[in-house]
C-alpha positions, 0 to 999 in steps of 0.5 A, spaced: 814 748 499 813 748 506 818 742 507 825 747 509 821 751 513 818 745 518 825 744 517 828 751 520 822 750 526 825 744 528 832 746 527 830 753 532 825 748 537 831 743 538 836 749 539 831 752 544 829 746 547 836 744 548 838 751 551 832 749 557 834 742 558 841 744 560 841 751 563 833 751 565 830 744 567 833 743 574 832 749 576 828 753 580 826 759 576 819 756 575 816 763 573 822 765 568 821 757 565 814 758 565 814 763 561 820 761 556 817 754 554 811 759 552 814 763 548 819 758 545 814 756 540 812 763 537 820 764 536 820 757 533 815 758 528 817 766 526 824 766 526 824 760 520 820 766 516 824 772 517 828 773 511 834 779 510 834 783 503 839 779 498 845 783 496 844 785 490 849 785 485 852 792 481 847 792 476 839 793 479 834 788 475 828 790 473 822 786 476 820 781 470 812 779 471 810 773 467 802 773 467 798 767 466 792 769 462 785 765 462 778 765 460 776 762 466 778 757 471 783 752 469 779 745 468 783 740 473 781 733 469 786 730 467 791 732 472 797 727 474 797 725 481 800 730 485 804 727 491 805 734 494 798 736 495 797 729 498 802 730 503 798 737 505 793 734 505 795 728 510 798 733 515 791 738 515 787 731 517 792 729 522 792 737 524 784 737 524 784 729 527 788 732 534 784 739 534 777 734 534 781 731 541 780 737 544 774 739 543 772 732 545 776 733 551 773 739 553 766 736 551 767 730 556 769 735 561 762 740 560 759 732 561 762 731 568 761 738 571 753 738 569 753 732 573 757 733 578 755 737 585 756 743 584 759 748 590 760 756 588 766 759 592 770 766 591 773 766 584 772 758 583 767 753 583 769 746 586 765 740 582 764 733 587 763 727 582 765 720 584 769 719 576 774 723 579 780 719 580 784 725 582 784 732 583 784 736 578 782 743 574 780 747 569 780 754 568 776 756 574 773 749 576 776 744 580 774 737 580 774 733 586 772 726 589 769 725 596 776 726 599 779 733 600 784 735 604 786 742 604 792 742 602 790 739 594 785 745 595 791 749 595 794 747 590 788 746 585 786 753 587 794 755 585 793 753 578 786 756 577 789 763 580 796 762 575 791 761 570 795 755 568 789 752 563 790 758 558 797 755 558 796 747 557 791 749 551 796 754 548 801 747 548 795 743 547 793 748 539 801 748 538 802 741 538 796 739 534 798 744 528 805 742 529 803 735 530 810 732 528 814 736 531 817 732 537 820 737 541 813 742 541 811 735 545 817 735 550 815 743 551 809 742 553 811 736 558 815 741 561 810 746 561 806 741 566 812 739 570 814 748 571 805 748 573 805 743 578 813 746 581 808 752 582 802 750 584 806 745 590 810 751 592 803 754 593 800 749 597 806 746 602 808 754 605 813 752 610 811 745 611 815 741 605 816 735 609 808 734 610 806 735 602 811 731 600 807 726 605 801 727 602 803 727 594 806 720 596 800 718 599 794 721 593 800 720 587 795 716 583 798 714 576 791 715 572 790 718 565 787 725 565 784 729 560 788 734 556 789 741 558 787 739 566 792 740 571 792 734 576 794 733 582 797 725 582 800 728 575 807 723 575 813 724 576 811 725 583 820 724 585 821 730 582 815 734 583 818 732 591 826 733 589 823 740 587 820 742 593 825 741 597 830 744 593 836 749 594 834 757 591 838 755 583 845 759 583 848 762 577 841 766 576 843 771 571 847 767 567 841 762 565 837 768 563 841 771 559 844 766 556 839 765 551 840 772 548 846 770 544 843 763 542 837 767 539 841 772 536 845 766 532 840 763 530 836 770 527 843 770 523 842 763 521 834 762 520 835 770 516 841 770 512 842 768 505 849 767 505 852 765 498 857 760 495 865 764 495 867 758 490 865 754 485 868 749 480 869 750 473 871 744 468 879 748 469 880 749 475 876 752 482 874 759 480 874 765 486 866 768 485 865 775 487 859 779 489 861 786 487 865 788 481 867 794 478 863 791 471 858 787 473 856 782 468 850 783 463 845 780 458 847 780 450 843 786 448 842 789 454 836 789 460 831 790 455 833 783 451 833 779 458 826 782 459 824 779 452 828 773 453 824 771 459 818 772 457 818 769 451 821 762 453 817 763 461 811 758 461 807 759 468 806 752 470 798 750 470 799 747 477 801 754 479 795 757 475 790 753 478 791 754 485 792 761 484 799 761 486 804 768 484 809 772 486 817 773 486 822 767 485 828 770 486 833 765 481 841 766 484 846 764 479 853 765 477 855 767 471 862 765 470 869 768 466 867 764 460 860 768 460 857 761 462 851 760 466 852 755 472 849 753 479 844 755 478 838 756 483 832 759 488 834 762 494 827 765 499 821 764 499 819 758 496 812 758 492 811 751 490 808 749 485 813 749 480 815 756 479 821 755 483 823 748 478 821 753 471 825 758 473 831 754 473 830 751 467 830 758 464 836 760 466 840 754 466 838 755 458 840 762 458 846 764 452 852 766 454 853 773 459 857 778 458 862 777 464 863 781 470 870 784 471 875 786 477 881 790 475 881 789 468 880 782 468 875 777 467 871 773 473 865 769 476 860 773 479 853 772 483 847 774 480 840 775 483 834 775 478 827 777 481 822 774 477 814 776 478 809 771 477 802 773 477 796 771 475 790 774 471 783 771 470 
């Protein structure tokens, strides 16, 4: 299931945002922003995906491989409504739905430098067309109307030279894949505000106050395309109060606060942290993760083995879609011997194998129970179960 995973990525993406929004945002460290709302993203959507090795009880498991056998593929007539593949299904479409808007935006932006009257310079080409409302550019093509004054020029040619268009479309794919991430959206707006700090900074020189003139008299509030750097992009209030501000202070500590708010969120996203204490029909019972005598299966490994495979069904659904591998099931086997708080922990495959590995579990006979210094206690287990598919 990919729910707990988008889950821990807007977790990890809230926690980043956050962390820009507080120390980052006001300032004028518009290089190190730049780059830290760039690969916010990537931290976002890999850290979620990193897993720690589960500790391990005192007796190893060997890896039980439940084969699903076929004469061929499994026929879908007659299948139940799946809600689950719908939802994927829904979020593919409204995925493809964004990526085809910037496709057609970029389309749109061929269309209006094929018509427009072309002018080759050093390193860019400047695009006169009467459609265009304000200045702007992409990649190294800067569009312009009839006016143009040198300092639009200055900073237009900033984007093109910081390469800002490769940004704007990084943003522009992350959102369209992550399109119901909120705070993906909130990034990529900020990235666009962090472009045009730099591109003012380039454009004015020593002469603040005169570009903060000049952005109040071309400041048009017009929609642009996606992935353009526009030069009357709002607001236009903080653009200005930017160019005019003091050098940030406390420099170091903004920068390298995010170290420790990274390394918790690794120990989080990658932990596996298991219950210290469960509560029994007597009384709340102390669980423990290493015993001098571990607890075992009636019969031993090999009759667990034979258990599991004689009582494990492959789910037809996992089956058809070709859907294998490791579903690590975590369990307390109690004082009694009892089997409780039984679940899946890791990676979640879907498709039932998480649910069918329950259900075996949970119906499991009685253990023989753990125990510490001569007396019998709970103890967390981990069982490995592998599931694989041959055609």
């Amino acid at each position: 299931m990919m729910l707990p995973y988008i889950i821990k990525v807007l977790i990890c993406s809230g926690v980043l945002y956050c962390y820009y929004a507080i120390a980052l945002k006001n300032s004028t460290l518009h290089t190190w922003n730049r780059v830290f709302l760039l690969v916010a993203p990537v931290i976002a959507l890999v850290l979620p995906l990193i897993q720690f090795p589960f500790v391990q009880q005192g007796m190893m498991m060997k890896m039980l491989a439940v084969r699903a056998y076929a004469s061929g593929p499994v026929s879908a007539s007659g299948d139940s409504f799946n809600v689950e593949t719908l939802l994927y299904t829904l979020y593919i479409l409204v995925g493809i739905f964004l990526g085809g808007r910037i496709v057609l935006n970029w389309s749109k932006l061929r269309q209006l430098a094929l018509q427009g009257e072309v002018k080759e310079d050093s390193g860019y080409r400047i695009i006169r067309h009467a459609a265009v409302e304000s200045p702007f550019s992409f990649f190294n093509q800067i569009f312009l109307n009839d006016r143009l004054e040198e300092p639009v020029l200055r900073h237009e040619l900033a984007h093109v030279q910081g390469y800002h268009t490769i940004d704007k479309l990084w943003m522009e794919v992350v959102c369209a894949v992550c399109w119901c991430n909120p705070f993906f959206y909130l990034m990529k707006r900020e990235l666009a505000m962090v472009h045009e700090f730099i591109a003012d900074k380039a454009a004015a020189s020593d002469m603040q106050a005169d570009y903060a003139k000049l952005l109040l008299q071309t400041a048009l509030h017009t929609s642009s395309l996606a992935g353009v750097s526009t030069f009357g992009q709002s607001p236009v209030k903080r653009r200005i109060t930017m160019l005019l501000a003091d050098k940030t202070n406390y420099i170091f500590i903004k920068k390298t606060f995010i170290i420790p708010i990274a390394i918790v969120l690794l120990l989080i996203m990658g932990s596996q942290r298991p219950t210290m204490a469960v509560t029994s029909p007597a009384a709340m019972d102390e669980v423990f993760t290493f015993v001098e005598h571990p607890p075992a299966y009636m019969g031993g490994e090999e009759e667990l083995v034979k258990y599991l495979s004689q009582h494990i069904h492959y789910p037809k659904e996992a089956q058809k879609a070709g859907v294998k591998g490791t579903v690590f099931v975590q369990f307390v086997v109690g004082a009694d011997g009892m089997i409780h708080d039984v679940k899946t922990v890791g990676k979640q495959h879907g498709y039932g194998l998480e649910e069918e590995s329950i259900r075996v579990v949970k119906a499991m006979p009685k253990w023989e129970p753990g125990s510490q210094e001569g007396k019998k206690v709970s103890v967390m287990f981990n069982l490995p179960i592998r599931y694989e598919v041959e055609i």
